[in-house]
C-alpha positions in Angstrom: -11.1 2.5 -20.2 -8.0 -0.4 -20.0 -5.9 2.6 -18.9 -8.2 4.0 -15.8 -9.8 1.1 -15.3 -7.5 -0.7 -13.7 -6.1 1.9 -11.3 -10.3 2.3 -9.9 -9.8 -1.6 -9.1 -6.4 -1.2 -7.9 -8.0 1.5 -5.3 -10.9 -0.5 -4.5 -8.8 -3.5 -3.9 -6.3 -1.9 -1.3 -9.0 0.4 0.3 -11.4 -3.1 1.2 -8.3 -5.1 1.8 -6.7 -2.3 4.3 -9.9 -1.9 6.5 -10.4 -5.5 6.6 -6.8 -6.0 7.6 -6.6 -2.7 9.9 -10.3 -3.4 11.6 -9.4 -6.8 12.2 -5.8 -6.1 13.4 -7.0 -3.3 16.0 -9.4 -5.5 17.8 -6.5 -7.8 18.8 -4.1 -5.2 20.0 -6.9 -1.9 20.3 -7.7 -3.3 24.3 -5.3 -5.2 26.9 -5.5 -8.8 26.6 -7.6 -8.8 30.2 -10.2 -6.4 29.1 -13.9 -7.4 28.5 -13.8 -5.7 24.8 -10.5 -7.8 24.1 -12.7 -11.0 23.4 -15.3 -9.6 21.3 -14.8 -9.1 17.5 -16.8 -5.8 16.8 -18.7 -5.2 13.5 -18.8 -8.3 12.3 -21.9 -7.4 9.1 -19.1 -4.9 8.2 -16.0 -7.3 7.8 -17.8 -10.1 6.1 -19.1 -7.4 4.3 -16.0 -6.3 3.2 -14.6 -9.6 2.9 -17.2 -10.2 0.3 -16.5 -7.0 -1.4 -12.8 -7.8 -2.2 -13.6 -11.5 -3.2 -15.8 -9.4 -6.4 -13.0 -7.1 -7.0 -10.8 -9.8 -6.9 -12.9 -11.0 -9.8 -13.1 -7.8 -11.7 -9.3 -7.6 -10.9 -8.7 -10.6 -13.0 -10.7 -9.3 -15.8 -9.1 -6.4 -16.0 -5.8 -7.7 -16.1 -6.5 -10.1 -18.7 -7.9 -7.6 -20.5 -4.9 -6.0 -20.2 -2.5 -8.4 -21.3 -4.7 -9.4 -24.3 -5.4 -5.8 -25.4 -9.6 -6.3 -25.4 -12.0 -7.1 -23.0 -13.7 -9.8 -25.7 -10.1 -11.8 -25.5 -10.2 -11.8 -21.6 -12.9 -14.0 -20.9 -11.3 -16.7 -23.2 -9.9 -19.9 -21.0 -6.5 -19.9 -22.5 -6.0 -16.8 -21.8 -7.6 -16.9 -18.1 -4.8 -19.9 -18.0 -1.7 -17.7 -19.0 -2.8 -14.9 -16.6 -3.0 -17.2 -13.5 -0.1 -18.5 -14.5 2.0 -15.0 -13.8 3.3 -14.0 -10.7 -0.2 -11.3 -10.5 -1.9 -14.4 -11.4 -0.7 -16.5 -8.4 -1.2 -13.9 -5.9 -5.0 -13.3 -7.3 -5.4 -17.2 -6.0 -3.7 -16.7 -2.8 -6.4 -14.0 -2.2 -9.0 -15.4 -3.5 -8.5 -18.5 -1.3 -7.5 -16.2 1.8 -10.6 -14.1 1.6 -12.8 -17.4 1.3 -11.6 -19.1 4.1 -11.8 -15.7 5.7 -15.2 -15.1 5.2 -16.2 -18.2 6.2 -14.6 -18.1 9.6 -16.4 -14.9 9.7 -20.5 -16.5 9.1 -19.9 -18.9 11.4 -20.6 -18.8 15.2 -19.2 -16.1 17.3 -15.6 -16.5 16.2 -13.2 -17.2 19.5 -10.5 -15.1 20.1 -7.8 -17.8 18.3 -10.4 -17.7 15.0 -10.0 -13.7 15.2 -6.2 -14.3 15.2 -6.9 -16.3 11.5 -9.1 -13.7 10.3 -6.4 -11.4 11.3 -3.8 -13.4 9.7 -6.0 -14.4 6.4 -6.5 -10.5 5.8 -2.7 -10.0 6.0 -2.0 -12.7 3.6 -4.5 -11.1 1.4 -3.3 -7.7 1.7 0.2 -8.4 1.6 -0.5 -10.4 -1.7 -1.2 -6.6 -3.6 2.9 -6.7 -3.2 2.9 -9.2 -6.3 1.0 -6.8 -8.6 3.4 -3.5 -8.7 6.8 -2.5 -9.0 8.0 -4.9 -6.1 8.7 -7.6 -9.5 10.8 -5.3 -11.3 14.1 -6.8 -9.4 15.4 -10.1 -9.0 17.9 -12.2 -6.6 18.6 -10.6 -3.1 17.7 -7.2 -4.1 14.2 -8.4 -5.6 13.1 -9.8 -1.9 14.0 -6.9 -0.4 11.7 -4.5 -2.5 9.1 -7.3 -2.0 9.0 -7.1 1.9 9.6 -3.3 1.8 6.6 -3.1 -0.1 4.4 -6.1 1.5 5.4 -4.1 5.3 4.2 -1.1 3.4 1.2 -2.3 2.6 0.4 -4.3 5.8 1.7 -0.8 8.2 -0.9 1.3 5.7 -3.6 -1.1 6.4 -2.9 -1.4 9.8 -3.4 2.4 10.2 -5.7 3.1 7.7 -8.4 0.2 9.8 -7.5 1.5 12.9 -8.5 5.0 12.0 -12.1 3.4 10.6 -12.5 1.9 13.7 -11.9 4.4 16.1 -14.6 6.2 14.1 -16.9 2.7 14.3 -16.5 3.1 18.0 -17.2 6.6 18.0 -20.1 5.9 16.3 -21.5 2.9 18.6 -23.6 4.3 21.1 -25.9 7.2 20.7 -25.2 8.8 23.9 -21.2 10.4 23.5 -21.6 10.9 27.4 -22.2 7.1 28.6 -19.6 6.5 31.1 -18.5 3.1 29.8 -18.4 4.0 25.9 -16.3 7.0 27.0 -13.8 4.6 29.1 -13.7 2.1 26.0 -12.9 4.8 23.3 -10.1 6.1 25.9 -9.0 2.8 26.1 -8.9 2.3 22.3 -6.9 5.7 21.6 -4.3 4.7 24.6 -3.3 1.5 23.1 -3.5 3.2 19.0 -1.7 5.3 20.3 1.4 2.8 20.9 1.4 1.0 18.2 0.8 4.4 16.0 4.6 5.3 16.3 5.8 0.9 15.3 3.0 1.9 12.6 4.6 5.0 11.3 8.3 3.9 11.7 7.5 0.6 8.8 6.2 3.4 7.1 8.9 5.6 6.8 11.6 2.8 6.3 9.6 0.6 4.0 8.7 3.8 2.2 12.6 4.8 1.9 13.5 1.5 0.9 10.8 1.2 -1.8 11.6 4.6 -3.0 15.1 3.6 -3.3 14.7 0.7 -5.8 12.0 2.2 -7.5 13.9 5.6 -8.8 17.4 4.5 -8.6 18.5 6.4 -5.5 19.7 9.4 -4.9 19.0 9.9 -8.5 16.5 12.6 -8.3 15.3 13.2 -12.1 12.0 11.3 -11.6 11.1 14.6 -9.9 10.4 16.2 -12.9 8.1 13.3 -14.4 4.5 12.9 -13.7 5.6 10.0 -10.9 7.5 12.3 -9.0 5.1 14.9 -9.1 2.6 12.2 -7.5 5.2 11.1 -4.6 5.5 14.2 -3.5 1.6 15.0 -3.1 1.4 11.5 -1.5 4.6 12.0 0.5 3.1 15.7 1.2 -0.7 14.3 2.3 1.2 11.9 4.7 2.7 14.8 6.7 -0.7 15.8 7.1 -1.8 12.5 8.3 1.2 12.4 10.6 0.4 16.2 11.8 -3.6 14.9 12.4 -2.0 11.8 14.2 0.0 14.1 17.0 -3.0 16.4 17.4 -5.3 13.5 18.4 -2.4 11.9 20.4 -1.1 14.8 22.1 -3.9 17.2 22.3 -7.6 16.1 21.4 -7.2 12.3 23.7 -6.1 14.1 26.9 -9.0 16.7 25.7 -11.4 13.8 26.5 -10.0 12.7 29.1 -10.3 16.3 31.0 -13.8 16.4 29.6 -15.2 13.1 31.1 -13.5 14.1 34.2 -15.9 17.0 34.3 -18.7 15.1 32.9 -19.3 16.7 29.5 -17.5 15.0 26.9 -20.1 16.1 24.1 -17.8 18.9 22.7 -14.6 17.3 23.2 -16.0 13.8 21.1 -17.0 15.9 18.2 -13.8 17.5 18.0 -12.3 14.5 17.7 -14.5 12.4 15.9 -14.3 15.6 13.2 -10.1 15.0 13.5 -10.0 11.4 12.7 -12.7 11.8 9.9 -10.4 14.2 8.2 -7.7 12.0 9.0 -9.5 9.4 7.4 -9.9 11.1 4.3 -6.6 12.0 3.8 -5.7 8.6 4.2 -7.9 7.6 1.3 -7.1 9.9 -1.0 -3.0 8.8 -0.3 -4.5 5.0 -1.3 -5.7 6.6 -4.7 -2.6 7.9 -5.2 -1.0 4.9 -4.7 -3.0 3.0 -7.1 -2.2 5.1 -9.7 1.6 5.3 -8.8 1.9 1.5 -9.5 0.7 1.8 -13.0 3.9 4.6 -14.0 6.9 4.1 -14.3 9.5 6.8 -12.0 10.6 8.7 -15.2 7.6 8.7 -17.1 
């Protein structure tokens, strides 16, 4: 159970951290700064929902990783041992979080939160997200070379997020009125996959170079041996679902968006929203299934 365990929190930590970060994220930059959607903060149950969510894994995170470094789940609850745990760098980052996400979730119960409070939610969630960095192979360097895996891997996790939300909420908005061929819900979603669609390619890029980067200190590159070890193996299903998540991300982009637009030009969009509400749900799992991946990457070691 230590050995599984952990990777299921692992997952559940970066998959409730990454839609609050991504949701959050897309509502600032999803619409033009003039638009009427631009000052509303959609879905609000969800994200303090989620915010909540990732405060209790942050809980059973710690649990687990005492548990972990004491060998038994009876030594974890003990103080001195909650004490020495805190005190690593996992430890540290687990407060950051914890303290993010509360502040976070308490901007979010309050009144209707203004667009500069969504801008702190926004920032809490990255701070939160990023903090994940502290808790994998990012520590295994030191000096110059150790901050540079650390904000490889921190922009990993952030561009990851960042899509990974945006995708949830283009399917939210999908999802938010019963009627796919209402004129102004049409228009909105439009609007939504326009703008996703220009950050998409900033979103990819950090992906790609972070990815490299991390790759590199993590394997020893060009040293390709960890191919034949059980991490290798991993990377290149992960690197391999990512394509696919890339090849879904040009079909909606290039073919299934201007699909919609032709449609509500003709006034029947029915067809052409189910096609792409189908698209972005696979994408969506795909997308998951790469974070479970993940979560199990950071617990091997490259040549293992």
């Amino acid at each position: 159970m230590l050995d599984t365990a952990p990777i299921v929190v692992r997952f559940l930590h970066y998959g409730g951290l990454s839609l609050l970060f991504g949701i959050t994220a897309f509502q600032l930059y999803g619409y033009p700064a003039k638009a009427d959607e631009a000052k509303k903060l959609r879905w609000r149950p969800l994200l303090i929902t989620l915010t909540a969510f990732s405060l209790i894994i942050s809980a059973i995170g710690l649990i687990f990783l005492s548990a972990q470094m004491s060998g038994s789940f009876a030594a974890a609850v003990r103080p001195r041992v909650f004490s020495h745990v805190l005190a690593t760098d996992a430890g540290v980052a687990l407060i950051v979080r914890t303290l993010a996400l509360a502040l976070c979730v308490t901007l979010l119960v309050g009144r209707n939160p203004s667009r500069p409070v969504v801008h702190a939610i926004v920032c809490l969630a990255m701070v939160s997200l990023g903090s994940l960095a502290w808790g994998g192979h990012a520590l295994q360097h030191e000096g110059w070379a150790g901050i540079l895996h650390l904000v490889a891997d921190v922009l990993h996790l952030l561009s990851a997020g960042a899509w990974l939300g945006a995708i949830a909420a283009l399917l939210l908005l999908i999802g938010d009125h019963g009627h796919p061929a209402d004129s102004d819900h049409i228009s909105r979603l439009s609007l939504a996959l326009r703008s996703f669609s220009i950050a998409g390619s900033a979103i990819v890029a950090t992906l790609i170079v972070s990815g490299i980067v991390n790759a590199a200190f993590i394997v020893g590159w060009p040293d390709f041996d960890f191919l034949y070890s059980r991490y290798g193996q991993l990377l290149g299903v992960k690197l391999a679902l990512f394509l696919v998540m890339i090849a879904f991300a040009a079909l909606n982009r290039y073919h299934l968006t201007p699909q919609l637009g032709r449609s509500a030009a003709r006034g029947d969009c029915r067809a052409a929203i189910r096609t792409l509400h189908r698209s972005i749900a696979a994408e969506l799992f795909v997308a998951l299934t790469i974070l479970g991946l993940v979560a199990w990457l950071g617990f091997l070691a490259p040549y293992d």
